[in-house]
C-alpha positions in Angstrom: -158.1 -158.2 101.2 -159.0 -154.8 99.8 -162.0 -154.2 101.9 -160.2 -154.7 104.9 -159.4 -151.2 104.9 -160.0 -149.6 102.0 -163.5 -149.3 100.0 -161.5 -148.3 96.9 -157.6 -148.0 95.7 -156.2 -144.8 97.4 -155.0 -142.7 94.4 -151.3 -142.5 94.0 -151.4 -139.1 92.0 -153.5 -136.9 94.4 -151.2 -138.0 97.6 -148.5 -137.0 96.1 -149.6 -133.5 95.1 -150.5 -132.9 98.8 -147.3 -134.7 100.0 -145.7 -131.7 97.7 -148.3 -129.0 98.5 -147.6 -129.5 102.3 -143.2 -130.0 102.1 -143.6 -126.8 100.2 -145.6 -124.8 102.9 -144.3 -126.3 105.8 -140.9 -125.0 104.4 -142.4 -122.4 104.5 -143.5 -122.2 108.0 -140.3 -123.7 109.3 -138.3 -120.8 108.0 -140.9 -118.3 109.3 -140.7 -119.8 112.4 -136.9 -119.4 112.6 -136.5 -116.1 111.3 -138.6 -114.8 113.4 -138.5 -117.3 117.1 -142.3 -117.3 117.1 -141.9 -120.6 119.0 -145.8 -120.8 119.8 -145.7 -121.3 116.1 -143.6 -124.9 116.6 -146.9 -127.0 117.2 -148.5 -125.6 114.1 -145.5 -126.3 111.7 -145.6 -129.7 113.6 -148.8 -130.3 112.1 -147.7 -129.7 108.5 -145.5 -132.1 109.1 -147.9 -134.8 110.5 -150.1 -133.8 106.9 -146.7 -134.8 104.9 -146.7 -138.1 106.7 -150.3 -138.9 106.9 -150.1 -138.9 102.8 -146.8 -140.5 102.4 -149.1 -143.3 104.4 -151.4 -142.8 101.7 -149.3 -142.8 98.8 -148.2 -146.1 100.1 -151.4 -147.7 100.6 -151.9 -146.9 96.8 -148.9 -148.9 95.7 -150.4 -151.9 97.6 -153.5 -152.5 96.3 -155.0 -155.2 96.7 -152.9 -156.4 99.6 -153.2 -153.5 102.0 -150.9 -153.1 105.0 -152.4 -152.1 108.3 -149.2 -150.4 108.4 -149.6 -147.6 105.9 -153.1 -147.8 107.0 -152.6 -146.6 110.5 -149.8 -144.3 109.5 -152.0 -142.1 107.4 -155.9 -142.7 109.6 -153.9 -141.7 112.6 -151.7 -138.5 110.9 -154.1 -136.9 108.9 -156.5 -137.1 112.1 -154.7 -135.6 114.9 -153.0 -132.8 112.9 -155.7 -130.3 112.7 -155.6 -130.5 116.3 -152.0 -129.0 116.4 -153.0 -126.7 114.2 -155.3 -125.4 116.8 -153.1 -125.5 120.0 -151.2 -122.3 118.0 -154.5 -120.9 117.1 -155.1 -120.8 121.0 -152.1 -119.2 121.7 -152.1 -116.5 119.1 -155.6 -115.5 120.4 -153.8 -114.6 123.6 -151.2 -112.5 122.5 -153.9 -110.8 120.4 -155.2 -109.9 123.6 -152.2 -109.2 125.3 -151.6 -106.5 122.2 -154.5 -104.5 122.7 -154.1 -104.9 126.9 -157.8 -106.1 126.6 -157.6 -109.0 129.3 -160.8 -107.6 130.9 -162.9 -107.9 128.0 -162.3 -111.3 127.5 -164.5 -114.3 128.9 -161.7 -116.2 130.2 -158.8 -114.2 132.1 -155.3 -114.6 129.8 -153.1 -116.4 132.4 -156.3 -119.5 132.1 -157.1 -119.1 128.1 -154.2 -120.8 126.3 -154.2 -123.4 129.4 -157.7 -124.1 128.9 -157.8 -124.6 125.8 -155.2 -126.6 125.8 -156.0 -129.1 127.7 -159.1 -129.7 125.4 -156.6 -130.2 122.7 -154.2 -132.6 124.2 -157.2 -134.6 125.5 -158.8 -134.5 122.3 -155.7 -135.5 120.2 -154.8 -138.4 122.7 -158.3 -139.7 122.4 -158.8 -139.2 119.0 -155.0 -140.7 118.5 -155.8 -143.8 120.6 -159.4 -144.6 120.0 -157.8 -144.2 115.6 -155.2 -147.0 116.7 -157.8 -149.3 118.4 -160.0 -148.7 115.7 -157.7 -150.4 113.1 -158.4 -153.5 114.6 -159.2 -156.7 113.0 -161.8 -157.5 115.7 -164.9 -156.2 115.1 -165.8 -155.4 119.0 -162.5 -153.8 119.5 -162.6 -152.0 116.2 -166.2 -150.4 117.8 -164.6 -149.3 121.2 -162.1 -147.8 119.0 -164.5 -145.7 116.8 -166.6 -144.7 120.1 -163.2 -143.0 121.6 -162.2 -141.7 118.2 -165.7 -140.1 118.4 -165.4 -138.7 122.0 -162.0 -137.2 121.1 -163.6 -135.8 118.1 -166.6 -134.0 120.2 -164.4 -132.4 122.7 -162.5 -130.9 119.8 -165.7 -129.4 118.2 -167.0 -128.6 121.5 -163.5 -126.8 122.5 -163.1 -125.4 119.1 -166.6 -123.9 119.2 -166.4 -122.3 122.7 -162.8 -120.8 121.4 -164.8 -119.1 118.4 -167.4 -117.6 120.8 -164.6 -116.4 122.8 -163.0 -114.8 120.5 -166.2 -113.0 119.5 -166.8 -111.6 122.6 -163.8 -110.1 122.9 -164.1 -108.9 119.4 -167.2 -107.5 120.3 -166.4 -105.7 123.5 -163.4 -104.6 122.3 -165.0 -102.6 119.8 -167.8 -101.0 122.2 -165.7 -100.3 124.1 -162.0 -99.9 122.9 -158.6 -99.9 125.5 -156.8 -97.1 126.3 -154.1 -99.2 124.1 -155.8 -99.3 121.3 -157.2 -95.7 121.6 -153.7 -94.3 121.6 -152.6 -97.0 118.4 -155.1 -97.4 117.0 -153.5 -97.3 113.3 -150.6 -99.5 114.4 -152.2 -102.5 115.9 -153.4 -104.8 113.5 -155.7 -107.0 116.1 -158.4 -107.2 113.7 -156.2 -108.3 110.4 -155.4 -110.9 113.1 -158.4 -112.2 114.4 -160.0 -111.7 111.1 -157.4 -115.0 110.0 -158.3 -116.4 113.5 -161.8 -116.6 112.2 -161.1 -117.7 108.6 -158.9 -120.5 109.9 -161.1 -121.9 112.8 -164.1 -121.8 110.1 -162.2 -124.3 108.0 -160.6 -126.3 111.5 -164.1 -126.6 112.5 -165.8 -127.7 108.9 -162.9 -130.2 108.7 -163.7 -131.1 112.5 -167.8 -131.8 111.4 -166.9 -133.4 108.5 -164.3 -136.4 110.6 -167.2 -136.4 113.1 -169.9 -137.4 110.4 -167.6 -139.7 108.8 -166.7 -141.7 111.8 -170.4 -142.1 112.5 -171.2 -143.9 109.8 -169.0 -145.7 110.3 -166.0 -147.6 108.2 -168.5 -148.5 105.3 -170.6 -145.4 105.2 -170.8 -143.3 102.3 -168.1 -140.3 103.1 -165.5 -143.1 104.0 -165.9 -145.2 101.0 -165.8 -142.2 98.8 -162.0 -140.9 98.5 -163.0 -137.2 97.5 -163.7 -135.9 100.4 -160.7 -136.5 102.8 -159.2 -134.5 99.6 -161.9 -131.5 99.5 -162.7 -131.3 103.3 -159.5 -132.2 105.1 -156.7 -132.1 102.8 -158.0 -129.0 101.1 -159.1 -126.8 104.1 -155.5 -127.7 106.4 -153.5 -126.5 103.2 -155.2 -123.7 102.9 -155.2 -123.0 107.1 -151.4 -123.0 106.6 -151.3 -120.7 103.2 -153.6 -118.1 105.3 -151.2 -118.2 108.4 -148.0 -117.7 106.0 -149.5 -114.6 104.6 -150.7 -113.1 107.8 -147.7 -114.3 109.7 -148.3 -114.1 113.7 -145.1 -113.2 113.9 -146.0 -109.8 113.5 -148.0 -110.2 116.8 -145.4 -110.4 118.9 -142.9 -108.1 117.3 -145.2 -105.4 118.6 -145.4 -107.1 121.7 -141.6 -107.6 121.9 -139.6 -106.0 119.2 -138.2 -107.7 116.6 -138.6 -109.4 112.8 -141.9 -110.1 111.8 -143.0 -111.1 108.2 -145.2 -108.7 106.1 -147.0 -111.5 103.4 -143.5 -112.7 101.9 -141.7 -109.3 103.4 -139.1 -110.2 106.2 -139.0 -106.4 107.8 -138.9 -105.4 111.9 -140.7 -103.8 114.5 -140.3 -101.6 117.6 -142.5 -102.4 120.5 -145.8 -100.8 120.4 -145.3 -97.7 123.1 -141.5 -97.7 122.0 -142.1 -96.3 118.9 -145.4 -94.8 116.5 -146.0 -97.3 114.5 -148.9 -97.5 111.7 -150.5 -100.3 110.0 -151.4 -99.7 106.1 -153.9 -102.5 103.9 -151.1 -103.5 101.7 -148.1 -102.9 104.3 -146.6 -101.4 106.9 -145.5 -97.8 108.5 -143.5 -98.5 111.4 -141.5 -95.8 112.7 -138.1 -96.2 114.8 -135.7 -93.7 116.4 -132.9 -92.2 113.7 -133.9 -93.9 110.2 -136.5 -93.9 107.4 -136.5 -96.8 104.8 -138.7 -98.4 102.5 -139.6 -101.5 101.9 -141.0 -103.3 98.5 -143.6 -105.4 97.9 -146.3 -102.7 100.1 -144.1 -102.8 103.1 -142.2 -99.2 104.4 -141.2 -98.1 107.2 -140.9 -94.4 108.2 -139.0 -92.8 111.2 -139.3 -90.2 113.3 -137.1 -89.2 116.2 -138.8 -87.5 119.4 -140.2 -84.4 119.2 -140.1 -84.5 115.4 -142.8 -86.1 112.8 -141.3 -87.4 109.2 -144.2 -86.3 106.9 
């Protein structure tokens, strides 16, 4: 029967939007990703896809009303909950090589060889929890349906609690760093763009973490509590806020990170350009796009992005 899973008929026309709104962006990503080998990136484009399948599970819930399938059901509960958590083990890496551009390892609360690992480790454990205690919950037995929500839940808490010690890490560092700034940083100042880059850091764990509060509430009251029986809100607090995580990660591309670590392509917004490693080459960092100076060449790019040259000893004005 209907209730079985479902408190109402899963809508057909907003699954599909956000089955279209994530292929699109994920696309995206994918591209991105290869264009540019920012391989920490692979877990996070993983996620979109988990979003595309978690709605596809919706969209066919919606085709099978009143006769649900536990099927569909599982396929989109256990998707749509463990991909935020993806989202956030490239969110932990990025902060480190954030770090690593600045050389600010000292500042930060957690050395740089433990921070990814660390953090990490929350995730997995949180995503295995919350992915097992979602399948357990599906149930038909009302005992083992409970046991399932209970380790749904304690996944859910180590996320927050994880997610929410990252954010204060990530403050601290921002704070210190600008107290008291590396010798990196002093000396390129105008051609490390850390804080564009933690600045999306921040606006993307804000959302993570509403999402995050939001799943946690939900599961609390439990399968027939109001947030679960009202379809809105897995559309305005998940589907919204992880579709929008990805759109701000596409514009400010981490690629760019670890061109200036490394050398090499980076996106600018849509703007496929390169870089020189920061020391290499002067490099400087403009609102709407880029200077970044290499040995023997000037050009310009569109869309806000340019690049001027200089060769040593010599400054192109």
């Amino acid at each position: 029967m209907a209730e079985k899973y479902y408190d109402y008929t899963p809508s057909l026309t907003a699954a599909i939007i956000f089955i279209a709104l994530f292929v699109l962006i994920s696309a995206t990503h994918t591209y991105q990703l290869l264009r540019t080998r920012t391989y920490f990136f692979i877990p996070f484009v993983i996620g979109g896809i988990f979003e595309i399948i978690g709605y596809a599970g919706r969209a066919i819930s919606s085709k099978e009303a009143p006769n649900f399938t536990l099927g569909a059901y599982i396929i989109q509960a256990l998707f749509l909950l463990v991909a935020p958590a993806l989202f956030a083990a490239s969110i932990y890496m990025e902060l480190g090589r954030i770090i690593l551009l600045v050389d600010g390892e000292n500042l930060s609360v957690i050395r740089k060889k433990w921070l990814t690992k660390f953090f990490v480790i929350g995730d997995v454990t949180s995503f295995l929890l919350q992915g097992g205690g979602g399948g357990i919950s599906a149930s038909n037995s009302t005992s083992t349906r409970n046991l399932g929500q209970k380790i749904l839940l304690v996944g859910l808490f180590i996320q927050i609690a994880f997610f929410g010690f990252f954010i204060v890490v990530a403050f601290i560092f921002h704070r210190r760093l600008n107290k008291t700034p590396t010798q990196k940083l002093l000396q390129h100042s105008a051609s490390l763009p850390w804080l564009k880059h933690l600045t999306t850091l921040y606006a993307a764990s804000a959302m993570i973490m509403v999402r995050s509060i939001f799943r946690t509430i939900e599961y609390i009251q439990g399968r027939h509590g109001f947030l679960l029986r009202h379809e809105i809100f897995i559309y305005l607090l998940d589907a919204v806020l992880m579709f929008l995580v990805m759109v701000t990660f596409a514009w400010v591309h981490p690629s760019e990170l670890q061109a200036l670590l490394t050398g090499g392509p980076f996106f600018a917004g849509w703007n496929h350009t390169h870089a020189d490693k920061v020391g290499d080459a002067i490099e400087s960092v403009e609102p709407m796009g880029y200077d970044v100076e290499m040995l023997g060449e000037t050009s310009t790019f569109t869309g806000g992005a340019k690049r001027d040259v200089e060769t040593p000893g010599s400054r192109t004005s």
